[in-house]
C-alpha positions as MATLAB code, in Angstrom:
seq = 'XXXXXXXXXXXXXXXXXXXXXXXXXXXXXXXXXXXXXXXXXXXXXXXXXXXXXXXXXXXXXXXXXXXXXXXXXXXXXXXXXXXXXXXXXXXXXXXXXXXXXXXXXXXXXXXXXXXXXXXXXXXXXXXXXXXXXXXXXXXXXXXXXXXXXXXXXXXXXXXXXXXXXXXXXXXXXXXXXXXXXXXXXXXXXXXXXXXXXXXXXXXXXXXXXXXXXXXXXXXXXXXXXXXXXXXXXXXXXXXXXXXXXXXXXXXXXXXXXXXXXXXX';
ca = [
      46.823  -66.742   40.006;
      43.165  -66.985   40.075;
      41.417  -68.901   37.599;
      37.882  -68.580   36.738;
      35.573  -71.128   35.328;
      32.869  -69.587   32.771;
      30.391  -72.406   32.688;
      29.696  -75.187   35.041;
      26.377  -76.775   36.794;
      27.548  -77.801   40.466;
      23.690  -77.053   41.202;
      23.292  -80.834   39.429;
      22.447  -84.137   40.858;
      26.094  -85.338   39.526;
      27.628  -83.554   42.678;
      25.292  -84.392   45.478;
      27.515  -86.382   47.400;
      30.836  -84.053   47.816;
      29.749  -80.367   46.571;
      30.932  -79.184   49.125;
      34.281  -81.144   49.498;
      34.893  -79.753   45.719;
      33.434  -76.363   46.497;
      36.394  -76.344   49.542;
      38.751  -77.325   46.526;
      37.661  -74.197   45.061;
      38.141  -72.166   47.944;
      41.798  -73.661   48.168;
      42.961  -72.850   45.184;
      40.817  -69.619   44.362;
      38.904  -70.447   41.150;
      36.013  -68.240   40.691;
      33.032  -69.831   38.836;
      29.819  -68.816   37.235;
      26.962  -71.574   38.099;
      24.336  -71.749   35.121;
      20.858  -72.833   34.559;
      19.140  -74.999   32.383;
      15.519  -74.713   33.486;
      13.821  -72.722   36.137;
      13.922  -74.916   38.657;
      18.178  -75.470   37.991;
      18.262  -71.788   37.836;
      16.632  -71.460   40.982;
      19.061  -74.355   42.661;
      22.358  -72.458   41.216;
      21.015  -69.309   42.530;
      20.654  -70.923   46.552;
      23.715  -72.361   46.278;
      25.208  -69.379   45.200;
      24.165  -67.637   47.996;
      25.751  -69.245   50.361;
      29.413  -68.547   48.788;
      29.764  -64.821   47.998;
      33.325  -63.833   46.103;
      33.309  -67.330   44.616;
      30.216  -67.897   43.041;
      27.882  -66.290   40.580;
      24.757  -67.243   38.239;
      23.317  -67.200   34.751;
      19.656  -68.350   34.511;
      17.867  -69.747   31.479;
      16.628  -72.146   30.043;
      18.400  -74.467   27.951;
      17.448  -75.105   24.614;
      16.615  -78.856   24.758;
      13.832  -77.913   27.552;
      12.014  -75.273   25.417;
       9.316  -78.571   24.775;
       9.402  -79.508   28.770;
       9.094  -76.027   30.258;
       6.419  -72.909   28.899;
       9.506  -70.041   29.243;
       7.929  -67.817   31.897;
       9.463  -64.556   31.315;
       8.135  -62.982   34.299;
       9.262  -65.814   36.891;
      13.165  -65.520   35.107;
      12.985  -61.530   35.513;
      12.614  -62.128   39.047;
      15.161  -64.105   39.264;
      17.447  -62.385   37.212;
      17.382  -59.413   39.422;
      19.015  -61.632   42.170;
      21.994  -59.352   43.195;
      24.519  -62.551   42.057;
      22.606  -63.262   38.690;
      25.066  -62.164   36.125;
      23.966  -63.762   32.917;
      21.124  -64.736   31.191;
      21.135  -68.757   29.783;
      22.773  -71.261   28.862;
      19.862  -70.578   25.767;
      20.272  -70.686   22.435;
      19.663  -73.580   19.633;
      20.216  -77.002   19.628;
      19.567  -78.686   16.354;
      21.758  -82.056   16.797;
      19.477  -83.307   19.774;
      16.358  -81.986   18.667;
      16.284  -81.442   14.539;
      12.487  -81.371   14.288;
      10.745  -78.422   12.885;
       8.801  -77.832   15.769;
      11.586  -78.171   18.030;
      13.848  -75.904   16.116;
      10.448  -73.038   15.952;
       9.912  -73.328   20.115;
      14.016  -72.814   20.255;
      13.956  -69.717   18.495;
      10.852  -68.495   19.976;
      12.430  -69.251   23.686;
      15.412  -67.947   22.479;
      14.463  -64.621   21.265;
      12.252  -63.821   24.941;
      15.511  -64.314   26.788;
      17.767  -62.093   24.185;
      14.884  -59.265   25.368;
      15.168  -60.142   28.728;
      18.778  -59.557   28.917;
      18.448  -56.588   27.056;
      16.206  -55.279   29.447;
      18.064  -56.293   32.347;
      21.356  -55.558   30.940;
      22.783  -58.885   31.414;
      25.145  -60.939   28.770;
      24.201  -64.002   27.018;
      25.435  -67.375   27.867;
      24.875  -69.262   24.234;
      24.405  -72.644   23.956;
      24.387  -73.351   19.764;
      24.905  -77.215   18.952;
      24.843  -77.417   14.899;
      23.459  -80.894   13.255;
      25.909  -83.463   12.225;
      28.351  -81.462    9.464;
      26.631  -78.314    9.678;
      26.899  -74.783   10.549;
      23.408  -74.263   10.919;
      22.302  -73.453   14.596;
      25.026  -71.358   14.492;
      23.987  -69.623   11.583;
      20.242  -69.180   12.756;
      21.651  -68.184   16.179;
      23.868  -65.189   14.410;
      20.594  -64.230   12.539;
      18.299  -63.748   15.155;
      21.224  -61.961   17.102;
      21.570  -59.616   14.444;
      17.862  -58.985   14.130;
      17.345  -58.179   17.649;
      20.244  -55.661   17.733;
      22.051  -57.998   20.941;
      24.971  -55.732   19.922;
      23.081  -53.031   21.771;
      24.089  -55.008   25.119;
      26.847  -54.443   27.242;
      29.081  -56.922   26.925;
      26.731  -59.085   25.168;
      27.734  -62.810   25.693;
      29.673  -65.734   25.195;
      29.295  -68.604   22.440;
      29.382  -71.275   25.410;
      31.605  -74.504   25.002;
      32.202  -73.484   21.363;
      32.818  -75.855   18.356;
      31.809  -74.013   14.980;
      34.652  -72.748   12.451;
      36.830  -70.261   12.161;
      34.104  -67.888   10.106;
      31.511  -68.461   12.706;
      33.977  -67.557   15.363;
      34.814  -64.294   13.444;
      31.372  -63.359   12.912;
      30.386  -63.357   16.692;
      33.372  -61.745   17.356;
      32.634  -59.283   15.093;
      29.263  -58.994   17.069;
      31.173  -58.335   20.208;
      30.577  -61.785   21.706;
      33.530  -63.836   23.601;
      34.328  -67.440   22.599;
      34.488  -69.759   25.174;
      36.680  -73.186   24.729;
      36.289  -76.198   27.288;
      37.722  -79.830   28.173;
      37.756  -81.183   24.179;
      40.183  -78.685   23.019;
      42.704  -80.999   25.430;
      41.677  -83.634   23.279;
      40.703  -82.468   19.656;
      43.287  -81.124   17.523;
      41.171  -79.141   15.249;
      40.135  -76.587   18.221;
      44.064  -75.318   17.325;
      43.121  -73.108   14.662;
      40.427  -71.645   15.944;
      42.071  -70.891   19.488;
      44.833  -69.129   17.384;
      42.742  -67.314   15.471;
      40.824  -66.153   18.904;
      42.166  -62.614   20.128;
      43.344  -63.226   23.717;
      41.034  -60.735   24.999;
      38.280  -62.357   23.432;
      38.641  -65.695   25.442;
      36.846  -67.347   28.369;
      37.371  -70.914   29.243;
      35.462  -73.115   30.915;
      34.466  -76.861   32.017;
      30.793  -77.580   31.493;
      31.175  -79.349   34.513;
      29.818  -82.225   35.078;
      30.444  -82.542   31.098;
      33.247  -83.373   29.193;
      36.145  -83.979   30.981;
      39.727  -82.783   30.144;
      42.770  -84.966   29.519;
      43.721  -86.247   31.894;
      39.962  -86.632   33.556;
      38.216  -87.606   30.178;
      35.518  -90.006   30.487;
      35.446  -89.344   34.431;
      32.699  -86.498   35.937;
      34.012  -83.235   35.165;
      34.740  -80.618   37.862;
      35.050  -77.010   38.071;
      39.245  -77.099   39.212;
      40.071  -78.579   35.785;
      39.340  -75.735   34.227;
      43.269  -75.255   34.575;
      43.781  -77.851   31.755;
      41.898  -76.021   29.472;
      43.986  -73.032   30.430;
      47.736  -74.724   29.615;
      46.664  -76.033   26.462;
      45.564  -72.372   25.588;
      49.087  -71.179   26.794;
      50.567  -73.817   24.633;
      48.390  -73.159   20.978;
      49.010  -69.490   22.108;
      52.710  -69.915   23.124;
      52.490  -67.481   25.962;
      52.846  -68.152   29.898;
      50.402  -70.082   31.568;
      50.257  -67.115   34.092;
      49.177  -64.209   31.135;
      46.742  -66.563   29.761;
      45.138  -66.648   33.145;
      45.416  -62.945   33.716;
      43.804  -61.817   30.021;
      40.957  -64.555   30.584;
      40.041  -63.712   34.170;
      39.904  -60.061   33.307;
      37.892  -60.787   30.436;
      35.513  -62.711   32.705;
      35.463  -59.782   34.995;
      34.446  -57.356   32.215;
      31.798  -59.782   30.747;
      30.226  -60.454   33.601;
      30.568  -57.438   35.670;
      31.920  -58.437   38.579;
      34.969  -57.745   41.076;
      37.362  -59.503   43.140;
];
């Protein structure tokens, strides 16, 4: 039963001391991950480590919507990068408007956002979307759906994943509708209100993932997250879904492999 784990930054700081004690855990019990960038410099870190673990690990680079003030988006330095044979995805990038609600903030976002929606479309590559809404609000999901539409992102193979997702049940439907995948992470353990939305979620439409070192599952929450509890997130799928813990892994892996484009 392999599980794979759609989102997680073991490039970070937060696993210095024992990456490579958890990256053996990995190994162990055969989770598969994708390793994601925030910034050029994290991109470049998940795409080295990456390297040196073919079969196990893969990359998205990006930058991350909070940075869009820190870091002038270089298209040309992530193009190279991109075209790293293990580079699968393009992000985590998107809009963040509960962090960062400012006007100018919210104009740099889109503008950074938009240049790596035509990157992947030139390279081919899926999305990984980070959207974070204000307090009570739809909104960067809304904006993020507009600008998808406008740049025709349904015109990309596979074209992406709403990353760690918490909007409603309409916004789920509409990037379904767009083609997109939902992914659901350690608060759905937790948080009784991911139910409906997890129902309403075609199976085939599903990636999970741990954000790792974010957000911790039950029974982890509150501790640094890692990549193996990614499993949590799958039983309480299998339970809101009521099917076997062993076909929710199956559908979600293979949806992983189609996304992404990759084999094992």
């Amino acid at each position: 039963m392999k599980l794979f784990d759609s989102h997680c930054h073991l490039q970070f700081s937060q696993f210095d001391d024992d990456r490579e004690k958890i990256i053996d855990r990995l190994k162990e019990a055969g989770i598969k991950v994708v390793n994601v960038g925030t910034d050029f410099e994290e991109s470049k870190k998940a795409v080295e480590l990456s390297k040196q673990y073919p079969g196990l690990m893969w990359v998205s680079v990006g930058l991350h919507p909070n940075d869009t003030l820190k870091e002038n988006f270089d298209i040309s330095k992530y193009r190279e990068l991109a075209k790293t044979e293990n580079v699968v995805a393009i992000g985590e990038c998107g809009l963040d408007y509960f962090r960062t609600p400012d006007i100018e903030a919210k104009l740099k976002q889109k503008e950074v956002f938009i240049k790596q929606i035509e990157l992947a479309q030139e390279l081919n590559k899926p999305l990984i979307l980070h959207c974070r809404p204000s307090a009570g609000s739809q909104d960067a999901y809304e904006d993020a759906l507009d600008i998808l539409v406008t740049c025709h992102m349904s015109h990309v193979a596979g074209n992406g994943v709403s990353h760690f997702f918490a909007g409603s049940k309409e916004t789920a439907k509409k990037f379904i509708d767009l083609g997109f995948y939902i992914g659901f992470a350690g608060p759905i353990t937790f948080a009784d209100e991911y139910k409906e939305i997890v129902e309403l979620v075609p199976m085939d439409k599903i990636l999970i993932e741990t954000d790792a070192p974010f957000a911790a599952p039950v029974p982890h929450r509150g501790r640094r997250n890692e990549p193996d509890y990614v499993e949590f997130v799958a039983h309480k799928i299998a339970e809101w879904k009521n099917l076997s813990f062993e076909n929710v892994v199956r559908q979600i892996t293979e949806n992983a492999k189609k996304l992404f484009n990759i084999n094992f």
